[in-house]
C-alpha positions in Angstrom: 0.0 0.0 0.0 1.4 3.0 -0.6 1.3 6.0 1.9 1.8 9.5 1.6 3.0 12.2 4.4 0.9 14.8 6.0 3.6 17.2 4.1 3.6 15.5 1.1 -0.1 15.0 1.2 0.0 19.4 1.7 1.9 19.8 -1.1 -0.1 17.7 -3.0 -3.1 19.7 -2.6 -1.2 22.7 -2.8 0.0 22.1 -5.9 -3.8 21.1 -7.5 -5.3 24.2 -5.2 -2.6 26.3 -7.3 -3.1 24.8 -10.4 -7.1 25.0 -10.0 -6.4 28.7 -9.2 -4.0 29.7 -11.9 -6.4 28.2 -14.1 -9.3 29.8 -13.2 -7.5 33.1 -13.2 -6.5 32.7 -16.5 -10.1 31.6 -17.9 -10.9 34.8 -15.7 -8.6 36.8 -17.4 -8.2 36.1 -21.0 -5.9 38.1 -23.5 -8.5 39.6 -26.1 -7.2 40.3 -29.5 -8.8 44.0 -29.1 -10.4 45.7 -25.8 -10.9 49.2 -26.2 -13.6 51.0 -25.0 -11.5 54.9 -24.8 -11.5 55.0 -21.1 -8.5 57.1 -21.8 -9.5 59.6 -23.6 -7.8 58.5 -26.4 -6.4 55.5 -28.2 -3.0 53.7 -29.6 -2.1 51.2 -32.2 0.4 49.3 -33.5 1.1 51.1 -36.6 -0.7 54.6 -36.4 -0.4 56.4 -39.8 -1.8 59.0 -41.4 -3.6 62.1 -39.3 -3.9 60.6 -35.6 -5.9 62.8 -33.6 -6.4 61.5 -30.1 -3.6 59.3 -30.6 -1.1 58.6 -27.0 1.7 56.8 -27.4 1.6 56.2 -23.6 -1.6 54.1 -24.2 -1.5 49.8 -24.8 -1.6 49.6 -28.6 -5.0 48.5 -28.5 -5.3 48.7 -32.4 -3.2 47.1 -35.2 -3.4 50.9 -37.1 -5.8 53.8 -37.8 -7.4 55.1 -41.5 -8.8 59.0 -40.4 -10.0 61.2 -42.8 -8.5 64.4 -41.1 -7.6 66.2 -37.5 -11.6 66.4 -37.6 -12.3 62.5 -37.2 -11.8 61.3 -34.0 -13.1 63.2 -30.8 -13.4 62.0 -27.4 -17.4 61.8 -26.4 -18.5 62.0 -22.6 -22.0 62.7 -22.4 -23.2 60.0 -25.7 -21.7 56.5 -23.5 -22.4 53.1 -24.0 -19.8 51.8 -21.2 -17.9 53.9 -18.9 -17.7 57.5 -18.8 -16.4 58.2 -22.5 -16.9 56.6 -26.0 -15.1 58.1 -29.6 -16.9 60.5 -31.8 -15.9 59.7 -35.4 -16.6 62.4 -38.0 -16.3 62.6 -41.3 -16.6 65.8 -44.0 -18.1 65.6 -47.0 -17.6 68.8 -48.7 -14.2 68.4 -51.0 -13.2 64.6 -49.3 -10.3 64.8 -51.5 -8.4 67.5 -49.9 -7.2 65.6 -47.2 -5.1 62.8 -48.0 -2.8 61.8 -51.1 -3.4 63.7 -54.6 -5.7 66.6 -53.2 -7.7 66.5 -56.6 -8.4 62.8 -56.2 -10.5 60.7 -53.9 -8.2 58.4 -51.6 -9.6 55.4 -49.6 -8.7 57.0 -46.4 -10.4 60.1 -47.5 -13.8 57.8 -47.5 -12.8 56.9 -44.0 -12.4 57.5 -40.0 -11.8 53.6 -39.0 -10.0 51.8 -36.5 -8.6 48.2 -37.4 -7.7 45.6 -34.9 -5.0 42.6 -34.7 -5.3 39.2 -37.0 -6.5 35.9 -36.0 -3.3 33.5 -35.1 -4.8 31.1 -37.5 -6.9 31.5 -41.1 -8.5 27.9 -41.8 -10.6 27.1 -39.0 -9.8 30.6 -37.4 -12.9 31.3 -34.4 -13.6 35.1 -33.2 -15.8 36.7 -31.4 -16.2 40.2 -31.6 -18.3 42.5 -29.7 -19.2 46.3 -30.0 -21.8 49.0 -29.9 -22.6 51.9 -32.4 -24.6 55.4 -32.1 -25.8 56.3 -35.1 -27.6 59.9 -34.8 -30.1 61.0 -37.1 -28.6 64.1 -37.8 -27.5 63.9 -41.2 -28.0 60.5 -41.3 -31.9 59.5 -41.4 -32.1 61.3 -45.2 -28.6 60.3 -46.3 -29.2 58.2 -49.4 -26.0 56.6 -49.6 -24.8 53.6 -48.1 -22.1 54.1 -45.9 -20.4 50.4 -44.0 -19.5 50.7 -39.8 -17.7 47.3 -39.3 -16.0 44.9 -41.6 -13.7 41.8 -41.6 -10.8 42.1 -43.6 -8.7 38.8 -45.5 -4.4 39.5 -45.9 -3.3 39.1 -49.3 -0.4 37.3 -49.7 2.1 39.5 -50.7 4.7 36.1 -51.7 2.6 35.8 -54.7 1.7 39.5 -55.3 -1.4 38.7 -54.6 -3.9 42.0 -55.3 -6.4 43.5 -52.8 -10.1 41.9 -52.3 -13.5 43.2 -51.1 -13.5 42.0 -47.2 -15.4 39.0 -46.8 -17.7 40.3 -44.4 -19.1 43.8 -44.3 -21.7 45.5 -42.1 -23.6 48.8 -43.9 -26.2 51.4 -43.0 -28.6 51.8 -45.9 -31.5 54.2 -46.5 -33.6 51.3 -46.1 -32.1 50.2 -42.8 -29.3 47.2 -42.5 -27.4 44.4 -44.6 -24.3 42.8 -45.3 -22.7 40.0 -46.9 -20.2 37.4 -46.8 -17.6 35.8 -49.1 -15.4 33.0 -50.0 -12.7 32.1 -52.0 -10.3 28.7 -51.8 -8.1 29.4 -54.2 -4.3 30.0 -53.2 -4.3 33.0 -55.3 -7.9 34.8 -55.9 -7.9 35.8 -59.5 -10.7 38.5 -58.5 -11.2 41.2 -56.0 -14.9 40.0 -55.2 -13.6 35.8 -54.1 -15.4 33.2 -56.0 -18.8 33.7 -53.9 -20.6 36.1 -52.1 -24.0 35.8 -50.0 -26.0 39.0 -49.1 -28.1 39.2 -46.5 -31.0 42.0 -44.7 -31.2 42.4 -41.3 -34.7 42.7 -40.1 -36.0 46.5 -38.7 -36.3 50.2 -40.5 -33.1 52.6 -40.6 -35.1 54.7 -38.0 -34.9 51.5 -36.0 -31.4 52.0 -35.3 -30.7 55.7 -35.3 -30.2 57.8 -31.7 -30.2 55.4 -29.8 -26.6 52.8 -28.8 -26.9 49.6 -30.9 -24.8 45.8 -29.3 -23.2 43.7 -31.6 -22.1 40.7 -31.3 -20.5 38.6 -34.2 -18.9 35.2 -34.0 -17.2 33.8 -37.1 -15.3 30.7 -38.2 -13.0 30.6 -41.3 -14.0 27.6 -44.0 -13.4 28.6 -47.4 -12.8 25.0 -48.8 -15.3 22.3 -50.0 -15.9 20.7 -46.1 -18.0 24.1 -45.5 -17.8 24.4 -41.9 -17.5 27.8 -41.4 -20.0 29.8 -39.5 -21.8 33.3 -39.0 -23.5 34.1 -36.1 -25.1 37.8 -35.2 -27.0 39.2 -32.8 -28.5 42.4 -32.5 -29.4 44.1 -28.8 -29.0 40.6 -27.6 -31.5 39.1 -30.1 -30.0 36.8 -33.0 -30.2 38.3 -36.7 -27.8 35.8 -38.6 -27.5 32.2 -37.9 -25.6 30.7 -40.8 -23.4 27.2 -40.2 -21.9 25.0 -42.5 -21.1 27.7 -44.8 -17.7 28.6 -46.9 -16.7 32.0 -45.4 -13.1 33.7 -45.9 -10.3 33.6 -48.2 -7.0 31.3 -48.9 -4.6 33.3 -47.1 -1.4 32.8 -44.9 -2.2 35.5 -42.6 -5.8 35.8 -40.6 -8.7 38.0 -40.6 -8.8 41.0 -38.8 -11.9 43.5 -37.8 -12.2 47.5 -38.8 -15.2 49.8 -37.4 -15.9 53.5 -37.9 -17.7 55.1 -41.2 -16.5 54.0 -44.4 -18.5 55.7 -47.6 -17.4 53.6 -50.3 -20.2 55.3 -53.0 -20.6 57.7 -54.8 -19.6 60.7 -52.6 -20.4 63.7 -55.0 -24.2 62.6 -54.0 -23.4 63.1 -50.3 -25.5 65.7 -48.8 -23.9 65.7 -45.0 -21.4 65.7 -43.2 -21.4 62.6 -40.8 -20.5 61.2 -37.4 -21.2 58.2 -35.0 -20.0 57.1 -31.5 -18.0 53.9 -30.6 -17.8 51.9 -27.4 -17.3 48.7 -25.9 -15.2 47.1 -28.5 -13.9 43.5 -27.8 -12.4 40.8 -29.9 -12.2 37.3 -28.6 -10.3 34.4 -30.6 -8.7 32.3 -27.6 -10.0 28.8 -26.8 -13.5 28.5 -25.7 -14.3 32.1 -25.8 -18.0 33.2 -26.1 -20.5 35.9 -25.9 -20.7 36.6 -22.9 -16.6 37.5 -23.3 -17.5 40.2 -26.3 -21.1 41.8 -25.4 -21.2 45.3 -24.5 -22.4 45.3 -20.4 
């Protein structure tokens, strides 16, 4: 029979009651991709670029880089919150967008922009995230604009070994006259031999643009990365806590070496010589979850 001391029997359960513990702390405490919700009064990346108002350098790089229109874009909010005591006011000008960045008489992407991007999944085949976040959209300006303009996307990496060009994201968000939609896209091949994948699904979410205006909208997305045949991939949405899209066994992403990454803010990628507004919205609570067994409770705005 074997026997064990009363010390080695205390170090025995010392060792599981500090294993048990250091588990449960990290489960407690997991390391999100993204967690931002501008608590300082301003904001850091990675890779700032561009104009960076708000920007400290003091700050955690809580973003992989910034696309800002001008000085104008980003603003600290404290009276519009969703969490906290302050949220980000980004604005964007629609009188001569051109002026502002690159060849002043000629419209550059980030001139169609004031949008924060966070960090890539590890992984891109069977890549999981969860991403949470809230939006104010106020109807100033907004409820008669008749152009679409998109607040969140997921981006693919092109692989730059095989000069691979730029492709639409494969998953957009957008604020239409009509209300909400987005779509989705896939593409196996090594190198994508279009900018648009080889398929794309479009899809409405339910509710009036006046639904969704002056007032803080939650999101909560969780995605998994399939772009081959097996079609396991999966898009799940919810919406102020109820679920909008709920779309498994899907092929979603592209065939890249590096992962997805998210982007939020204003993005006006039509016809801006229609625009009849300037426009802003507010950002809070922004999460992004892709460690082990994450869920939504780890991403939803409290």
């Amino acid at each position: 029979m074997n026997r064990i001391s009363l010390g080695g029997l205390a170090s025995l359960c010392l060792a599981s009651f500090t294993s048990l513990t250091l588990s449960n702390l990290a489960f407690a405490n997991p390391q999100y991709k993204v967690i931002e919700s501008f608590e300082n009064q301003g904001w850091n990346a990675q890779s700032p670029r561009g104009f960076t108002p708000g920007l400290k350098a003091d700050l955690p790089k809580n973003f992989m880089f910034n696309q800002l229109q001008g000085n104008h874009a980003f603003n600290i909010e404290k009276n519009i919150v969703r969490e906290g005591n302050y949220s980000a006011k980004l604005s964007w000008k629609h009188k001569n967008p051109a002026a502002y960045n690159g060849n002043k008489t000629k419209i550059d992407n980030v001139d169609r922009k004031a949008m924060f991007h966070g960090y890539k999944t590890d992984t891109v085949m069977g890549a999981e995230a969860w991403f949470g976040f809230s939006f104010y959209f106020p109807s100033d300006g907004t409820r008669d604009e008749l152009n679409n303009w998109l607040f969140f996307q997921i981006h693919g990496s092109a692989d730059k070994r095989l000069k691979e060009h730029s492709r639409n994201p494969p998953f957009h968000l957008t604020l239409t006259k009509n209300g909400m939609e987005g779509s989705w896209k896939w593409d196996p091949d090594e190198k994508s031999i279009t900018r648009t994948g080889k398929g794309t699904e479009a899809f409405t979410i339910p509710g009036k643009k006046s639904d969704y205006l002056d007032r803080w909208v939650d999101f909560v997305l969780h995605v998994k990365v399939d772009y081959s045949s097996a079609k396991t991939g999966l898009l799940e949405l919810w919406i102020d806590g109820k679920k909008v899209l709920n779309k498994h066994d899907i092929q979603f992403g592209y065939n890249d070496d590096k992962g997805i990454y998210p982007s939020w803010g204003l993005y006006l990628n039509g016809d801006l010589s229609v625009m009849k507004n300037d426009h802003y919205l507010y950002l809070d609570a922004i999460k992004m979850a892709d460690y082990p067994n994450a869920s939504y409770q780890d991403v939803a705005p409290k």
